[in-house]
C-alpha positions as CSV (number, residue, x, y, z in Angstrom):
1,X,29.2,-30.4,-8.6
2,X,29.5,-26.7,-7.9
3,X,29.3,-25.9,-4.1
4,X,27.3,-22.4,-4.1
5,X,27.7,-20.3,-0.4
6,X,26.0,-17.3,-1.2
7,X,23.9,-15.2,1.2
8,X,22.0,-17.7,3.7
9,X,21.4,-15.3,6.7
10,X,21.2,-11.4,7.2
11,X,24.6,-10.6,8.4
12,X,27.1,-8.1,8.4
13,X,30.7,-8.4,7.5
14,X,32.2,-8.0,10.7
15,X,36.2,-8.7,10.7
16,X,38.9,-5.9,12.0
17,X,40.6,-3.3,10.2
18,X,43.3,-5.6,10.0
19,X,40.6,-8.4,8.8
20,X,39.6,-6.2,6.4
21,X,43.3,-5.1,5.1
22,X,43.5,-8.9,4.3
23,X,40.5,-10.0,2.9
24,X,41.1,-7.1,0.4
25,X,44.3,-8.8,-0.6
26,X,42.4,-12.0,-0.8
27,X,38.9,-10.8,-2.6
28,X,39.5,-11.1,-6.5
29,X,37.9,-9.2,-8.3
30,X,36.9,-6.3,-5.8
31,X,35.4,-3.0,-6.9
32,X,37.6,-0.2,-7.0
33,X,34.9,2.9,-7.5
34,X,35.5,3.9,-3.7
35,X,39.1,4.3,-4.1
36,X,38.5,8.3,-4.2
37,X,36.5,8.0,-1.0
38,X,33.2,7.8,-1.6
39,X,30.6,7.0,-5.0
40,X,26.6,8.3,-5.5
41,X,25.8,5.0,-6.9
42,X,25.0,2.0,-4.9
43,X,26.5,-0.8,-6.0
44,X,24.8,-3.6,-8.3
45,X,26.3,-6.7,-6.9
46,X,28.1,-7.0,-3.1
47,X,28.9,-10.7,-3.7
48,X,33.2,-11.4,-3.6
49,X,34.6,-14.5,-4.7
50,X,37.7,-15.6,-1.9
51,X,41.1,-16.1,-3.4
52,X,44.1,-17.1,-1.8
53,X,47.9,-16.1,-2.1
54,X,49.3,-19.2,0.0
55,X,46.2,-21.8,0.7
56,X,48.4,-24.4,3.2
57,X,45.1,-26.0,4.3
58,X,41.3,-26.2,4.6
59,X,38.7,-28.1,6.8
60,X,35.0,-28.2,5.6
61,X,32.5,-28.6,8.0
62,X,29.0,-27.3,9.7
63,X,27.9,-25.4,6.0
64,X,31.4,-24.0,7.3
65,X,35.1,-23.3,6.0
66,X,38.6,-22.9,7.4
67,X,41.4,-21.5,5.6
68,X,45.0,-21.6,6.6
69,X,46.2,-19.0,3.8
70,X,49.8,-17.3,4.4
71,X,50.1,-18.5,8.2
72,X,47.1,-16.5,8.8
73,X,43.8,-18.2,9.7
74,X,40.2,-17.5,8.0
75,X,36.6,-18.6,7.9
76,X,34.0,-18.6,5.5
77,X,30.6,-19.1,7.3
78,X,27.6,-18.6,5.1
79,X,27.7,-15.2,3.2
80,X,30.4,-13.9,5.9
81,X,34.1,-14.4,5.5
82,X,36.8,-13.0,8.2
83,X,40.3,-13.5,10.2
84,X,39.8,-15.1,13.3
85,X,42.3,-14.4,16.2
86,X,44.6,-17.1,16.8
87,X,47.0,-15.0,19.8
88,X,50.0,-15.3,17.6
89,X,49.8,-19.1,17.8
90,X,52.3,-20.8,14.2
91,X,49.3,-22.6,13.0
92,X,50.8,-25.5,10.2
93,X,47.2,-27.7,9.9
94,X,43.4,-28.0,10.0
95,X,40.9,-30.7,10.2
96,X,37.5,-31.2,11.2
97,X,36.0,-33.7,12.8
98,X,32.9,-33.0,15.0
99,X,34.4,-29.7,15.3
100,X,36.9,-27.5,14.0
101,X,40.4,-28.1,15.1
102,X,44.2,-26.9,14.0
103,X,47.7,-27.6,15.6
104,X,49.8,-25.0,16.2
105,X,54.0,-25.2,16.9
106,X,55.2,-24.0,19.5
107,X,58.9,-23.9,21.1
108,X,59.3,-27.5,18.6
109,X,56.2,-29.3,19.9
110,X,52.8,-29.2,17.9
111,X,50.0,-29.4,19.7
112,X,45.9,-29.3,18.7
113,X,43.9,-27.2,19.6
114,X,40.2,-26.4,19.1
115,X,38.6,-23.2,17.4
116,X,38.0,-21.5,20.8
117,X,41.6,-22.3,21.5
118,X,41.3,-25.0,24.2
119,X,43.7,-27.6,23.5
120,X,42.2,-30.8,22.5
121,X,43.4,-34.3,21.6
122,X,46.0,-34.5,19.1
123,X,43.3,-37.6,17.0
124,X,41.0,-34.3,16.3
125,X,43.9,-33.9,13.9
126,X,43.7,-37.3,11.8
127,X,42.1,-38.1,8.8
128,X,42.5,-40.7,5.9
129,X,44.5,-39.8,3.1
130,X,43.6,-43.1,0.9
131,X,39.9,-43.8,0.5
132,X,37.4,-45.0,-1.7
133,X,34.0,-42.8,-2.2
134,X,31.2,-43.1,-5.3
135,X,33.1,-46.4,-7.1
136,X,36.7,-44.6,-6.5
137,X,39.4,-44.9,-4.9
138,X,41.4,-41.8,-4.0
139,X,45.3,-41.5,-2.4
140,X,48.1,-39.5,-3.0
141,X,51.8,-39.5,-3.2
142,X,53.5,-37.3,-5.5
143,X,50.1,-36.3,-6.9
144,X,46.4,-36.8,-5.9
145,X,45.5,-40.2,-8.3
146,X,42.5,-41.6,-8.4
147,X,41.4,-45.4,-9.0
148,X,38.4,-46.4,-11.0
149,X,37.7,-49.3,-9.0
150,X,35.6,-51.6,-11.7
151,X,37.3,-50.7,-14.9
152,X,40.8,-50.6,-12.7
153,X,42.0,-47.1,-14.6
154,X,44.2,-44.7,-12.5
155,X,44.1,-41.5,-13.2
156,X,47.1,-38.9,-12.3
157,X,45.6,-35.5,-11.3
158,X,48.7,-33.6,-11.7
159,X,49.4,-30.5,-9.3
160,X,46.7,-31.7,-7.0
161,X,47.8,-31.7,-2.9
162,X,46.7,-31.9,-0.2
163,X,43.4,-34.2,-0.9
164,X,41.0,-34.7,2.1
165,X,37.4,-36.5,2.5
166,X,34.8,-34.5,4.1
167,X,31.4,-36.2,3.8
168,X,30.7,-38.1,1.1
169,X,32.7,-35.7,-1.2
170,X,36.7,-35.4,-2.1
171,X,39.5,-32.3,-2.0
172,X,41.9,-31.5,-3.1
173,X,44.5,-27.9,-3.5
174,X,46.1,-27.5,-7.2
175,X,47.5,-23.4,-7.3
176,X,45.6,-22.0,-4.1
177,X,42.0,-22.9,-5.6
178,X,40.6,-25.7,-3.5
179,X,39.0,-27.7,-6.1
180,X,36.0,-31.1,-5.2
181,X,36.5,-34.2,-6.9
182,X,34.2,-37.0,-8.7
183,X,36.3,-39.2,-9.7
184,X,39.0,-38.1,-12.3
185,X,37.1,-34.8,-12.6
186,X,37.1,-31.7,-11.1
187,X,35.6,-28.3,-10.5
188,X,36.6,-25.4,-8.0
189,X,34.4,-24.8,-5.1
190,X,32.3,-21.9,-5.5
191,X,33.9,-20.0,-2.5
192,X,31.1,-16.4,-1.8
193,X,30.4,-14.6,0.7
194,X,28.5,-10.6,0.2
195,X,31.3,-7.9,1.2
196,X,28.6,-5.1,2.4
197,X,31.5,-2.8,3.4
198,X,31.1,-0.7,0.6
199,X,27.6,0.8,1.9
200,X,29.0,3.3,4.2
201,X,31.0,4.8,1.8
202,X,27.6,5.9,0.0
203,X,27.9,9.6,-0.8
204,X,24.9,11.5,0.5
205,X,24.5,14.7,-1.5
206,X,21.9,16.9,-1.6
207,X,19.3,13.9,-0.6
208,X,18.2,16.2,2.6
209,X,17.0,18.9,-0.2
210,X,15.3,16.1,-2.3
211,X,13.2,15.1,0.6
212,X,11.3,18.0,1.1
213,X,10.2,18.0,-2.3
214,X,9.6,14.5,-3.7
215,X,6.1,14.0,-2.2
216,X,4.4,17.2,-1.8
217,X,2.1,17.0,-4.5
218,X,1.0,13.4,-3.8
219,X,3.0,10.3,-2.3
220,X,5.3,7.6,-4.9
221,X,5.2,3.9,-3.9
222,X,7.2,1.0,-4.9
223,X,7.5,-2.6,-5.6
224,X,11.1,-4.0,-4.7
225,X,12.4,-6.3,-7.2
226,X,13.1,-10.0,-6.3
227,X,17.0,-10.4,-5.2
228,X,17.4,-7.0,-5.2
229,X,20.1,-5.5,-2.3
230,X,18.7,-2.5,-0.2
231,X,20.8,-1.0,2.9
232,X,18.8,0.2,6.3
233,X,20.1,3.7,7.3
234,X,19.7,6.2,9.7
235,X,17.3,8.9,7.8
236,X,18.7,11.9,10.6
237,X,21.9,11.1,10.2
238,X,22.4,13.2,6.6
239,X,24.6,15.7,8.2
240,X,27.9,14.1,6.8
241,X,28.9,12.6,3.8
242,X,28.4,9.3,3.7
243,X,24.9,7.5,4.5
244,X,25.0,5.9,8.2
245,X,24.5,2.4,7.0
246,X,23.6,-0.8,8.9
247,X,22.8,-3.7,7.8
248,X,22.0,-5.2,4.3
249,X,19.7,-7.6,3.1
250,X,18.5,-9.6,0.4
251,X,15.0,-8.9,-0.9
252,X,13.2,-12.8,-1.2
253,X,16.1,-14.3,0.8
254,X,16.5,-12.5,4.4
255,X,14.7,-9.5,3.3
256,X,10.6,-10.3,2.3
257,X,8.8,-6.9,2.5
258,X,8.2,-5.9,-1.5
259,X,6.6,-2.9,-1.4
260,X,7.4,0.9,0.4
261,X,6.9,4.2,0.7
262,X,9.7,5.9,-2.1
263,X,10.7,9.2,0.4
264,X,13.1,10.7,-3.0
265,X,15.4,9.5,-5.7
266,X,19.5,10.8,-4.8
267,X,22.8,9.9,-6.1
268,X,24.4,10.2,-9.3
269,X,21.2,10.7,-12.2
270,X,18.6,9.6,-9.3
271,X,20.2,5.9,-9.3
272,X,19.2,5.5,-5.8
273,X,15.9,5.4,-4.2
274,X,15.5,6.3,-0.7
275,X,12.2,3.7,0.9
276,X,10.6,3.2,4.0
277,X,9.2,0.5,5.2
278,X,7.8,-0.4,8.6
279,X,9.0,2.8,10.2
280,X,12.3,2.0,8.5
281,X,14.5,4.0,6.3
282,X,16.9,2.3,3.1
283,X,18.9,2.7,-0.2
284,X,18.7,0.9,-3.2
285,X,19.3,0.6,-6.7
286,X,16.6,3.2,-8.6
287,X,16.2,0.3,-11.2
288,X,15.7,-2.3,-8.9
289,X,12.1,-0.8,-7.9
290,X,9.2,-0.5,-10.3
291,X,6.7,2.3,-9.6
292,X,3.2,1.7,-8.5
293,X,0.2,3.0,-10.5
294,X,-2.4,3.7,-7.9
295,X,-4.6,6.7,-7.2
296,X,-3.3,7.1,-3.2
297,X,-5.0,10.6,-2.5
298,X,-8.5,10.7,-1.7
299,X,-10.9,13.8,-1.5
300,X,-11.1,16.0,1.8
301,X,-14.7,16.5,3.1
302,X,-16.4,19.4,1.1
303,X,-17.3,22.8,3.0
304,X,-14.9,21.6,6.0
305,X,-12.0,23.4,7.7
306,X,-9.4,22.1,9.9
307,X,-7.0,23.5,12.9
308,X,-4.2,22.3,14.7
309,X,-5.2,20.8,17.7
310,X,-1.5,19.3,18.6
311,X,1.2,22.0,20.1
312,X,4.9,21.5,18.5
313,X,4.3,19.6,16.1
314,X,5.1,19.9,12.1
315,X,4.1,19.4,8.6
316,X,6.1,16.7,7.2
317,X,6.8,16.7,2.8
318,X,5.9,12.9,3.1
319,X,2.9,10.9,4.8
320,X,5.9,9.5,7.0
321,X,7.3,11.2,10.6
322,X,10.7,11.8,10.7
323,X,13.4,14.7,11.4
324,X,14.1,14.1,8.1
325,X,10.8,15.1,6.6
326,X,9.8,17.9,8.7
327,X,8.6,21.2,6.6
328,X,7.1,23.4,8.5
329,X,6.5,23.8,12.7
330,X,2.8,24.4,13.4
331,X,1.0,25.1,16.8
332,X,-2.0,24.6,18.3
333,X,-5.1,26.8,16.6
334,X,-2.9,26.9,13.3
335,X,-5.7,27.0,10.2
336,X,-5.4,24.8,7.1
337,X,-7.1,24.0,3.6
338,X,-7.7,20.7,3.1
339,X,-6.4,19.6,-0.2
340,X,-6.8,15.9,0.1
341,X,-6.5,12.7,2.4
342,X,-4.3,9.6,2.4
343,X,-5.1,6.8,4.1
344,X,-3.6,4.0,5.2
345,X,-6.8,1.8,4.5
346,X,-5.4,2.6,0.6
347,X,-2.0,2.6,1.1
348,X,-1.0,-0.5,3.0
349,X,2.8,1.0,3.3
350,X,1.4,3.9,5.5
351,X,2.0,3.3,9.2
352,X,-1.6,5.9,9.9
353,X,-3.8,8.4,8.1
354,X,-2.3,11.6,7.1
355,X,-4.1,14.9,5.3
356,X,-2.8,16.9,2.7
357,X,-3.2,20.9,3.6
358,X,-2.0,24.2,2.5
359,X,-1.6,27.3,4.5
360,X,0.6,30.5,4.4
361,X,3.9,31.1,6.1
362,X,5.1,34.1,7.8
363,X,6.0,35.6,4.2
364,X,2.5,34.8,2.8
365,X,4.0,32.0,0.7
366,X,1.6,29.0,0.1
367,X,3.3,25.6,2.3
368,X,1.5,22.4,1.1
369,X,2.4,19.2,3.2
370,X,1.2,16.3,5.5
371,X,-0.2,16.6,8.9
372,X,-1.5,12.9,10.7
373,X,-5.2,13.4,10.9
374,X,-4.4,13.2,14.9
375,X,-2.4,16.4,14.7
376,X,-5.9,18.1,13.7
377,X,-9.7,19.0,14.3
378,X,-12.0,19.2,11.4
379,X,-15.3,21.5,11.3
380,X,-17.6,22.6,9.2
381,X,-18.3,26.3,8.8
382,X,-22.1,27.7,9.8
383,X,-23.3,31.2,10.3
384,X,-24.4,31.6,13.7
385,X,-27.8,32.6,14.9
386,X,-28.4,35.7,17.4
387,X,-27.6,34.3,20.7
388,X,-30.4,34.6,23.5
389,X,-30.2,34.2,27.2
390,X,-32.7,32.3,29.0
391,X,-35.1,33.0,31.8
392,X,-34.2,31.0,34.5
393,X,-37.2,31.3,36.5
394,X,-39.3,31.0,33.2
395,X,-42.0,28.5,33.1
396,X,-44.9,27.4,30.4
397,X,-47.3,29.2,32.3
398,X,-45.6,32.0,31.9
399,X,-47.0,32.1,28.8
400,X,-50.7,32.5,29.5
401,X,-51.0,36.1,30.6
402,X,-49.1,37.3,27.7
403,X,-51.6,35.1,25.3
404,X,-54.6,36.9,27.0
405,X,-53.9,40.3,27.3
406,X,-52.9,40.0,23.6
407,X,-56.5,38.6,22.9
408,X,-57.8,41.5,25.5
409,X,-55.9,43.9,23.2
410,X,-57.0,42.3,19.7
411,X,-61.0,42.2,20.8
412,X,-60.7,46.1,22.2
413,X,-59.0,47.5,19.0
414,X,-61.4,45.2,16.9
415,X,-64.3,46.8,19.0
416,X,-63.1,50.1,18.4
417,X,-62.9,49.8,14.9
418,X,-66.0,48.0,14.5
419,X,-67.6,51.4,16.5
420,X,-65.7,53.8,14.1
421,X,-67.2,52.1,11.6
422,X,-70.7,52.3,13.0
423,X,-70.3,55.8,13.7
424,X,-69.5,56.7,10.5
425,X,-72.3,54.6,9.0
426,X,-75.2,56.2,11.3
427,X,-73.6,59.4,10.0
428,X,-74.3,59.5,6.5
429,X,-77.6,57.7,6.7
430,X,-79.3,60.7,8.7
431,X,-77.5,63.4,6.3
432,X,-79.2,61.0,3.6
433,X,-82.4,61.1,5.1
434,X,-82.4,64.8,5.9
435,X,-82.1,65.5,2.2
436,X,-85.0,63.5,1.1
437,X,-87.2,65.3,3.1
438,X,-86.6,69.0,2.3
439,X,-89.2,71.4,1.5
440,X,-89.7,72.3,-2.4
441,X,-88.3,76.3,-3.2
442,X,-91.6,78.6,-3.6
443,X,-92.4,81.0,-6.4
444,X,-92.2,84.8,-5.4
445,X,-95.2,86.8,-4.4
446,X,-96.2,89.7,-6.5
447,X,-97.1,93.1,-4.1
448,X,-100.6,92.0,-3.9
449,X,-99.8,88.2,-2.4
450,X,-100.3,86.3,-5.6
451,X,-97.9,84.3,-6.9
452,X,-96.5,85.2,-10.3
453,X,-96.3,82.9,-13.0
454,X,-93.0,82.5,-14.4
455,X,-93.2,83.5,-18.1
């Protein structure tokens, strides 16, 4: 049965330069690409299988191990293997037994001690070298033999040492591989642990330069793959050459998030994706992230302008604040064109709402980027009527004189027409009169006062 230790916990690989110096020696196996100081991949796999060059001993307890390897004392707990201090002490055994214990020699006398280094009794240090476990019977003397108890067959397990019960399980040493027993078989205990080191020596490149251009025309999001690595970092910290790592996690085993805001691709042909999640910044492999289809930029309100209403403050080339991300500063009463919105009610990786707006810089260049709707004040633009001052001392009845001495002014202009018109009426009914009544013209008189007769 294979014993499988692989990552159980989130947990960095913390040991000492002189640790570290060791558990190189010890790590088989080990990548080599940062020999020449530094790589633009990320790596694919951080898990290290432990080797020895000189395995004296072992204890097994707790989900725990303890090697004595080359007079130098080591511990594999979980996915984290490291050199423990021992203050010099000439450590020549181990054992568990409710507790880790070893016995170190000192001026000719051995004497036990626990793993915090108090001395303890030397019984912590006994344990039965002839047993019987699972219908065998197990002891050694030149070799590790085992007895199959019903059909009475002993097997000879040539080159095995050092054999141990921890449990319900056998152990035994042949050629520095600790091996578990059943019976006359065998298999070597799978011995990992994840060696993270080798995130901070993650070149950075030009990933400052990618940032400011990776989202601008709308925003990328990701799904993370199952058992995929990803490293938190420090997004401001690009100023050197390696990424400011932390920690590293296990996506599905200490690490359950699967989806993020993708900030850029950087590294050697875009292998690594730089995410954010929860206000978070990490690297990871580029093809251990599969792009989300999704229509994440909404229309901006029709007819509708906006202005800066915040002082200081910036447009960002993502829909996430950071140093990292800043474009452009903007001040308060800054004007901008709404090009879009993106919310977070559609995008679940946002932490809030952000717009998407253009303006134009101090050259007249066009700068398109994100502003939180906070950061600004939307309006829609209508012309403005004439503005009047009112009356203070006006009342309704104000209104009453006006309204009469208009209809005073109405009937007297209507009266004065109306007498124009009569006027001129009278007029040309007398002149009509006055010619129906005129005399007829008379005939001439001849000298004697006859009239003549026309002829």
């Amino acid at each position: 049965m294979w014993y499988n230790f692989v990552v159980k916990k989130n947990a960095v690989l913390t040991t000492s330069l002189c640790a570290a110096l060791v558990c190189a020696a010890l790590v088989g196996g080990a990548s080599t690409a940062f020999a020449d100081g530094g790589s633009g991949e990320y790596p694919e796999n951080f898990t290290r299988t432990v080797t020895f060059t000189e395995l004296k001993d072992y204890a097994i307890g707790e989900d725990k191990f303890l090697f004595l390897d080359n007079g130098d004392l080591f511990e594999l707990d979980g996915n984290t293997f490291s050199r423990l201090e021992t203050e010099g002490k000439n450590i020549t055994a181990l054992n568990y037994k409710d507790g880790f214990y070893y016995s170190a020699e000192e001026n000719g006398e051995t004497t036990c001690y626990s793993l915090d280094g108090e001395s303890a009794d030397p019984s912590k240090m006994q344990y039965e070298t002839s047993f019987d476990l699972g219908g065998f019977h197990y002891y050694e003397t030149d070799s590790v033999r085992v007895l199959e108890i019903e059909a009475d067959i002993i097997t000879k397990l040539d080159g095995f040492t050092n054999l141990k019960p921890y449990g319900d399980k056998a152990y035994a040493v042949k050629e520095n591989v600790l091996y578990e027993l059943n019976g006359a078989n065998y298999l070597p205990c799978k011995l990992e642990y994840e060696d993270y080191s080798q995130t901070s020596k993650i070149l950075v490149g030009n990933t400052s330069d990618k940032l400011k251009s990776f989202n601008l025309t709308s925003p990328h999001f990701v799904s993370l793959n199952e058992g995929a690595y990803l490293t938190q970092i420090d997004i401001t910290g690009l100023d050197g050459e390696f990424f400011k790592a932390d920690a590293t996690f296990k996506v599905g085993v200490d690490f359950h998030s699967t989806q993020a805001l993708l900030l850029c691709k950087t590294g050697d042909s875009d292998g690594i994706s730089v995410i954010t999640i929860d206000g978070k910044c990490y690297i990871m492999r580029t093809d251990c992230t599969t792009s989300i289809s999704r229509n994440s930029v909404s229309k901006a309100p029709e007819n509708t302008r906006a202005t800066a209403t915040v002082s200081q403050s910036y447009m960002y080339s993502s829909p996430f604040i950071s140093s990292a991300t800043q474009l452009k500063a903007i001040d308060s009463g800054y004007l901008f064109e709404l090009l879009g919105e993106v919310k977070k009610s559609d995008n679940p990786e946002l932490l809030r709402d952000f717009y998407i707006v253009k303006l134009l810089d101090d050259s007249e260049q066009e700068v398109i980027g994100y502003v939180p709707f906070e950061y600004v004040s939307l309006y829609t633009f209508i012309e403005k009527e004439p503005e009047t001052t009112p009356d203070p001392e006006f009342t309704e009845e104000d209104l009453v004189k006006p309204v009469i001495l208009i209809i005073i002014v109405v009937a007297l202009v209507l009266l004065a027409v109306a007498y124009l018109v009569y006027v001129g009426t009278t007029k040309k009914d007398k002149d009509k009169n006055v010619a129906k009544t005129a005399p007829a013209t008379k005939d001439k008189k001849d000298g004697k006062g006859k009239n003549k007769k026309s002829k």
